[in-house]
N, C-alpha and C positions, 0 to 999 in steps of 0.2 A: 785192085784188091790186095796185090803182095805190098804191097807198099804200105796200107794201112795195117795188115797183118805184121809187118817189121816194127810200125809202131806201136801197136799196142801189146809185139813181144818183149818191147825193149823199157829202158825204163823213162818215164814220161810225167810230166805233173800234171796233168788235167783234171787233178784233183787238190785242191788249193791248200787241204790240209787233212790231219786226219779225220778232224769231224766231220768234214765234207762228205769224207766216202764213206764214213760210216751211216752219215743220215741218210746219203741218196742211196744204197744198198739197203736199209732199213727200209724207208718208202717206197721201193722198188716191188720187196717183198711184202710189206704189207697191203699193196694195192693185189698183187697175183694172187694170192691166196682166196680170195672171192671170184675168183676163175675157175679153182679145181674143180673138178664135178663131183668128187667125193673122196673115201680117206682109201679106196685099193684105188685110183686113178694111177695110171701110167703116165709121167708127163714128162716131157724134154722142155728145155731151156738152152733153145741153140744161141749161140752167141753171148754166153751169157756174162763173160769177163770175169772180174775177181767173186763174185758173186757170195758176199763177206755173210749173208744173211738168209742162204737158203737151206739154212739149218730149219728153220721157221714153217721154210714152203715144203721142206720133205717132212714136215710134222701131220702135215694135209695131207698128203697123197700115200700111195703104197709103194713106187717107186719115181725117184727123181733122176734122170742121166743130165750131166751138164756137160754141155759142148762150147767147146773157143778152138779157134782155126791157129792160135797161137801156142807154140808148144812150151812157152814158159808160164804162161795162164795156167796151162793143164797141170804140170807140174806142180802148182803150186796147190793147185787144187787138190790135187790127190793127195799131195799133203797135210790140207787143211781135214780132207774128209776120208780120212784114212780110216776111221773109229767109226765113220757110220754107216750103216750094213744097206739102206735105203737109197743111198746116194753112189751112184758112177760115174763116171768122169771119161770120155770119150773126143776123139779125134769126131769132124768132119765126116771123114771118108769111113769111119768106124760105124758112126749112126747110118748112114747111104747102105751097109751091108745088112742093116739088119728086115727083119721078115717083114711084110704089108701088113700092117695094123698092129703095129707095134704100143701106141700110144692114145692114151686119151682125151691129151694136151698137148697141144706144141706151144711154144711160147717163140718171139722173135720179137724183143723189146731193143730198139735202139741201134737196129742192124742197116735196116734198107738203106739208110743215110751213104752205106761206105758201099756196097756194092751195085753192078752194073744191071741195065732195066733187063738184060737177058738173061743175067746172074739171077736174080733175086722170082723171074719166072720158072727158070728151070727149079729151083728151091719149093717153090709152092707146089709144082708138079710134084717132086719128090715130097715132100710132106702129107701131101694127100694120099700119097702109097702109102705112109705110115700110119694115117691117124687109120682108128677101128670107126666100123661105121657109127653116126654121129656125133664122132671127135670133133674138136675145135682147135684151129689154128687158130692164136692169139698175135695179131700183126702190128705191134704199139710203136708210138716215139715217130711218127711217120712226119719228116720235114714236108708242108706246104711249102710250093715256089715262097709265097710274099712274107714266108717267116726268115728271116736276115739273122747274121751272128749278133748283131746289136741285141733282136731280141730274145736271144738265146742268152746275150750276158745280161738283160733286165730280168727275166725270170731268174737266172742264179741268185742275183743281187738281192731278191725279192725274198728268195729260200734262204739265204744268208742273213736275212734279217730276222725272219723269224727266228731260225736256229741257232742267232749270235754266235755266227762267225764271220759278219760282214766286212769287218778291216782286215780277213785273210783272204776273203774274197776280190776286194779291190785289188790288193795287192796282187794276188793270182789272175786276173786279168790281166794286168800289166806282162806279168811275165807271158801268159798265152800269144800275149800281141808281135812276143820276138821270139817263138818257141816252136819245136818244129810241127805241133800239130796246126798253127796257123800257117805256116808253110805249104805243107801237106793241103791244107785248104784250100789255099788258094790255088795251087799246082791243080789239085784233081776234081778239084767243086765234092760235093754233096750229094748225091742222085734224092732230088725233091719230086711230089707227087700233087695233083689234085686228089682230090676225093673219090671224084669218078672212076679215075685210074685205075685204084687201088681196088675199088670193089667190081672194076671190068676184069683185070687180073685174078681176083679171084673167082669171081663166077666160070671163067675161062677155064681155071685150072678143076670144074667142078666140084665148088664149094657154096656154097648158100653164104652171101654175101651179108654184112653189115656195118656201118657204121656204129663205134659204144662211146660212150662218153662220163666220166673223164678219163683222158688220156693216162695211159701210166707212169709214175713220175710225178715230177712239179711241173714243169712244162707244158700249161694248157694251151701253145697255140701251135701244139702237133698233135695229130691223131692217133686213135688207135683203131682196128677190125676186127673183127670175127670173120672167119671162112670155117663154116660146120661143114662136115661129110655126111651128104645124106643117107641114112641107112639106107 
């Protein structure tokens, strides 16, 4: 986990160009927004990286905290949303202190991938402290074993085409192939899931379990969950 935390403090191209991150942060946010449960919702956004678009998702809700484990994310953030009264910007360990039933949403789009099967149990434990009774933990972007990097750069390619920027896309492939998040990949793997898994985890951590479909993202051949708190 500190390792993928270093790289996504530092700086990185995994985003092939600017349109890139403006589309998938655009898509990101327009799929969550049909999650909110209303416009005083309380919702976190843990993990949520440069998150260029949740000006959008704080338009939804009454309050948004965004959290990254990375202390130049945040920094940046606080930067970015210094002007908006709706939106805080929070450590990890900052969210962990605050009261039981804090929230109405939690969101963890694109996380489980980097951390360990113990890591991301104790999380949902803690989450469930926070959501208020019939909150929703939003659990997306969840790698399947038999989904491969291959098909992780067919779905780019595929978002690339639509959104014509597929010749910055090949070329940002190439670079991915000798760069250190395939490094990092290959060193530490990806923690992938069945289906089963995900929705035993959360029943475990006393969540009403389910599979939603489609995923969040472009990305359809990863999942995403609901874990509700039953009032």
């Amino acid at each position: 986990m500190a390792d993928w935390i270093s790289f996504w403090n530092g700086s990185h191209a995994i985003y092939v160009n600017d349109r890139h991150k403006a589309v998938h942060y655009a898509a990101i946010a327009a799929d969550l927004v049909g999650f909110v449960p209303g416009p005083h919702a309380r919702v976190l956004d843990f993990g949520c990286g440069e998150a260029l678009a949740s000006a959008e998702l704080a338009f939804r809700c009454g309050r948004l905290v965004l959290s990254d484990a990375a202390p130049a994310v945040r920094n940046r953030l606080k930067g970015r949303f210094v002007a908006a009264p709706a939106i805080d910007v929070m450590s990890p360990e900052e969210v962990s202190a605050l009261p039981d039933g804090s929230f109405d949403l939690i969101i963890c789009n694109s996380v489980a991938q980097y951390l360990s099967r113990d890591l991301l149990a104790s999380l949902v434990l803690e989450w469930r402290r926070l959501l208020a009774p019939g909150g929703r933990l939003l659990l997306a972007d969840v790698i399947p074993p038999h989904v491969s990097a291959l098909a992780d750069a067919e779905a780019l390619l595929r978002l690339a085409a639509r959104e014509k920027f597929l010749l910055a896309a090949v070329a940002g492939l190439a670079r991915t192939a000798i760069s250190p998040y395939r490094k990092l990949r290959a060193e530490l793997g990806l923690t992938t899931y069945e289906e089963a898994e995900i929705l035993d985890l959360l029943e475990d951590a006393g969540l009403a379990a389910r599979r939603v479909q489609p995923n969040i993202g472009h990305n359809q051949q990863r999942m995403a969950f609901i874990g509700e708190r039953r009032a």
